[in-house]
Short mmCIF file of the C-alpha atoms (twelve columns), coordinates in Angstrom:
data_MODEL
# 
_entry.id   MODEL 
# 
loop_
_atom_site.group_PDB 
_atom_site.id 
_atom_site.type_symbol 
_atom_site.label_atom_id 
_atom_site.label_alt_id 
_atom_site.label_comp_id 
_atom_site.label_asym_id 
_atom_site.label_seq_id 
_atom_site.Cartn_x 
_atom_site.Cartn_y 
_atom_site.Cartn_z 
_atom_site.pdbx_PDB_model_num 
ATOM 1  C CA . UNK A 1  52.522 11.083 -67.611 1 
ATOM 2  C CA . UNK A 2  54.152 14.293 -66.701 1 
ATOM 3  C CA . UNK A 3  51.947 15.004 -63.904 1 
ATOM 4  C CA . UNK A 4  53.363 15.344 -60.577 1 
ATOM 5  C CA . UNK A 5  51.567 14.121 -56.999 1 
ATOM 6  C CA . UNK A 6  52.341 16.270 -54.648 1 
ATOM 7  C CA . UNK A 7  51.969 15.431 -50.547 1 
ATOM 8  C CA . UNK A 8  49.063 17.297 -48.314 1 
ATOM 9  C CA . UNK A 9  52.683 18.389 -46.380 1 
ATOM 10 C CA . UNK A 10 53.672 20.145 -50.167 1 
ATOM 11 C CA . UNK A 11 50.336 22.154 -50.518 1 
ATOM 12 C CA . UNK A 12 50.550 23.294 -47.463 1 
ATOM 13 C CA . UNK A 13 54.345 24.328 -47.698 1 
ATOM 14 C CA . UNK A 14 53.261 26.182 -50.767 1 
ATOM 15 C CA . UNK A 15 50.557 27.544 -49.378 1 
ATOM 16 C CA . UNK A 16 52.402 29.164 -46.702 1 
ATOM 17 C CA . UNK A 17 54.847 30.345 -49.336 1 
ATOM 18 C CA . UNK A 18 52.107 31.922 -51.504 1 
ATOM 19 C CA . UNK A 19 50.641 33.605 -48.481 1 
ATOM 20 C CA . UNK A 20 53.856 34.469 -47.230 1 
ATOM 21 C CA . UNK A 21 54.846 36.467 -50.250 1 
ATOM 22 C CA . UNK A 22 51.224 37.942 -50.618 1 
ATOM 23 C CA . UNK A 23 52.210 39.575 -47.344 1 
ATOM 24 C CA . UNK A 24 55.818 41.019 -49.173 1 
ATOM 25 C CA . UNK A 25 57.992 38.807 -47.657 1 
ATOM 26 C CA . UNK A 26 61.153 38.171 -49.891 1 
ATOM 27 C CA . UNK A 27 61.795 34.770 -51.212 1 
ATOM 28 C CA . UNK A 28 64.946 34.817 -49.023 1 
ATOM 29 C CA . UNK A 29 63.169 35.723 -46.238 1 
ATOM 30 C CA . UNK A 30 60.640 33.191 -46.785 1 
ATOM 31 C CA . UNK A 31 63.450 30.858 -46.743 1 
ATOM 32 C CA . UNK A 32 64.802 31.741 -43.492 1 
ATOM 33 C CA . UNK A 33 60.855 31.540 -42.058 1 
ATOM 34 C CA . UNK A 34 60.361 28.013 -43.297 1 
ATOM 35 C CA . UNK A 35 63.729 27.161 -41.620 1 
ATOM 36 C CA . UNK A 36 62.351 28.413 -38.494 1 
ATOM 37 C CA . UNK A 37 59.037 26.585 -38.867 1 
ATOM 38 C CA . UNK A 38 61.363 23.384 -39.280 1 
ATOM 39 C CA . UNK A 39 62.506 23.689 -35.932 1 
ATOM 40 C CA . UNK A 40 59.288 24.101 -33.611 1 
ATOM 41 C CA . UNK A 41 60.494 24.012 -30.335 1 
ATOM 42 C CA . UNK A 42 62.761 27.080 -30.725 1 
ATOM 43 C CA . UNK A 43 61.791 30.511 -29.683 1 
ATOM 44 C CA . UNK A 44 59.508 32.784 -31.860 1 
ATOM 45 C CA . UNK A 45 61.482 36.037 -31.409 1 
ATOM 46 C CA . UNK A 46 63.337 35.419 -34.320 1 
ATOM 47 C CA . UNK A 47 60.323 35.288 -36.682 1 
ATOM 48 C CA . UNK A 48 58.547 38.336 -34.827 1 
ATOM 49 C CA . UNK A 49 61.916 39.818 -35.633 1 
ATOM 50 C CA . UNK A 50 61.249 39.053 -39.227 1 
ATOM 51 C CA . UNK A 51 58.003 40.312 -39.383 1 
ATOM 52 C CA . UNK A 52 58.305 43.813 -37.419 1 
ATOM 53 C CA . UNK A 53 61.181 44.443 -39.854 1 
ATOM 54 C CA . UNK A 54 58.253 43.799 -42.603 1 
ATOM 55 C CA . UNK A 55 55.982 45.988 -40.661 1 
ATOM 56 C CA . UNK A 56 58.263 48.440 -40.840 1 
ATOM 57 C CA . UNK A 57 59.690 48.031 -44.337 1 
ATOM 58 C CA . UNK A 58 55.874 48.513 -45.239 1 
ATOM 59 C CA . UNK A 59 55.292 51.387 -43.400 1 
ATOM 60 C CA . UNK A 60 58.579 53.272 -44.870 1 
ATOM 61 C CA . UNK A 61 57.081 52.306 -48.488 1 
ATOM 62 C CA . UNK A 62 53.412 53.115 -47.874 1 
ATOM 63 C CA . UNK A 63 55.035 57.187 -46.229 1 
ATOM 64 C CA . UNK A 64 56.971 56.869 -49.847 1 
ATOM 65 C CA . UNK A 65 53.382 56.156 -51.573 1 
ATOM 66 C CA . UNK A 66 51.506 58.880 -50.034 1 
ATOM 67 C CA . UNK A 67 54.368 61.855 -50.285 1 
ATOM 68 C CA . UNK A 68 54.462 60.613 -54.433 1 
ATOM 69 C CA . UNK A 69 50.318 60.760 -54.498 1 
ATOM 70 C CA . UNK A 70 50.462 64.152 -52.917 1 
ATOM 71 C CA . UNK A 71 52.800 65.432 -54.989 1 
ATOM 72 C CA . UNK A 72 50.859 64.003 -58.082 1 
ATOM 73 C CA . UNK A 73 47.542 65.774 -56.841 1 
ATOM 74 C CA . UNK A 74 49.818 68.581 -56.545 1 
ATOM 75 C CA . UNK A 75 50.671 69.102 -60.276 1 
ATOM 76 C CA . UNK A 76 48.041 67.158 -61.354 1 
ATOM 77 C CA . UNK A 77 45.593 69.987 -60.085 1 
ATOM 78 C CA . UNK A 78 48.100 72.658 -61.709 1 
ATOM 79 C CA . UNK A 79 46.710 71.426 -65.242 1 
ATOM 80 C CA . UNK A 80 43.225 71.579 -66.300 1 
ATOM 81 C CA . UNK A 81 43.912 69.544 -69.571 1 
ATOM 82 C CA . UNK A 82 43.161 71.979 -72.282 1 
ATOM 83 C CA . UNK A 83 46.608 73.421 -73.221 1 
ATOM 84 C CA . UNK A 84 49.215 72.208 -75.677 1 
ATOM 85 C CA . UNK A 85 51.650 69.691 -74.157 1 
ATOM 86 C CA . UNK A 86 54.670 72.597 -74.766 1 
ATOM 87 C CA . UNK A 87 52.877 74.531 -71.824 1 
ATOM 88 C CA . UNK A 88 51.571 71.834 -69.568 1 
ATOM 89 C CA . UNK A 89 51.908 72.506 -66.286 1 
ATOM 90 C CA . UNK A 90 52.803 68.777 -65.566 1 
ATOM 91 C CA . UNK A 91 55.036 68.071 -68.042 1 
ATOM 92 C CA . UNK A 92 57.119 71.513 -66.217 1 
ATOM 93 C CA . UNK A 93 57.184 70.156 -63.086 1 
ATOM 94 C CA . UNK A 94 58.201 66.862 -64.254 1 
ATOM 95 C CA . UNK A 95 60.852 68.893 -65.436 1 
ATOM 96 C CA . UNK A 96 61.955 70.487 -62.204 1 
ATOM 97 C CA . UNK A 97 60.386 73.878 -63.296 1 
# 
């Protein structure tokens, strides 16, 4: 009682949706892939489509990561920990001094 049985064909469709969004695809666009996996004798460009635009979503995001970590070394490195918040180098350029 209130378990549920659930097809080989249903782990693997979650399966592919776990992996799919371990990879940062949205849930919409994991929509529109299992669409496209419904119909298996159409072209592939669509779903390459879908993925470069991932590729490059990640790529734009990862540029966005490193500029933020550089700038954090930046100021980090400014403070060496031992003054009084009121002078902190970090907390100033948090500010925009």
């Amino acid at each position: 009682m209130g378990y549920r049985q659930f097809t080989q064909e249903h782990l693997k469709r979650l399966a592919f949706i776990k992996r799919s969004q371990e990879l940062g695809f949205t849930l919409q666009e994991i929509h529109e892939l299992l669409s496209l996996k419904a119909t298996p004798k159409r072209s592939s460009l669509k779903v390459k489509a879908l993925t470069e635009e991932k590729i490059d979503s990640i790529s734009l995001k990862i540029r966005d990561l490193q500029r933020m970590k550089k700038s954090l070394i930046k100021i980090n490195e400014s403070c060496d920990g031992h003054c009084e918040t009121g002078d902190c180098p970090i907390l100033h350029a948090l500010d925009g001094e």
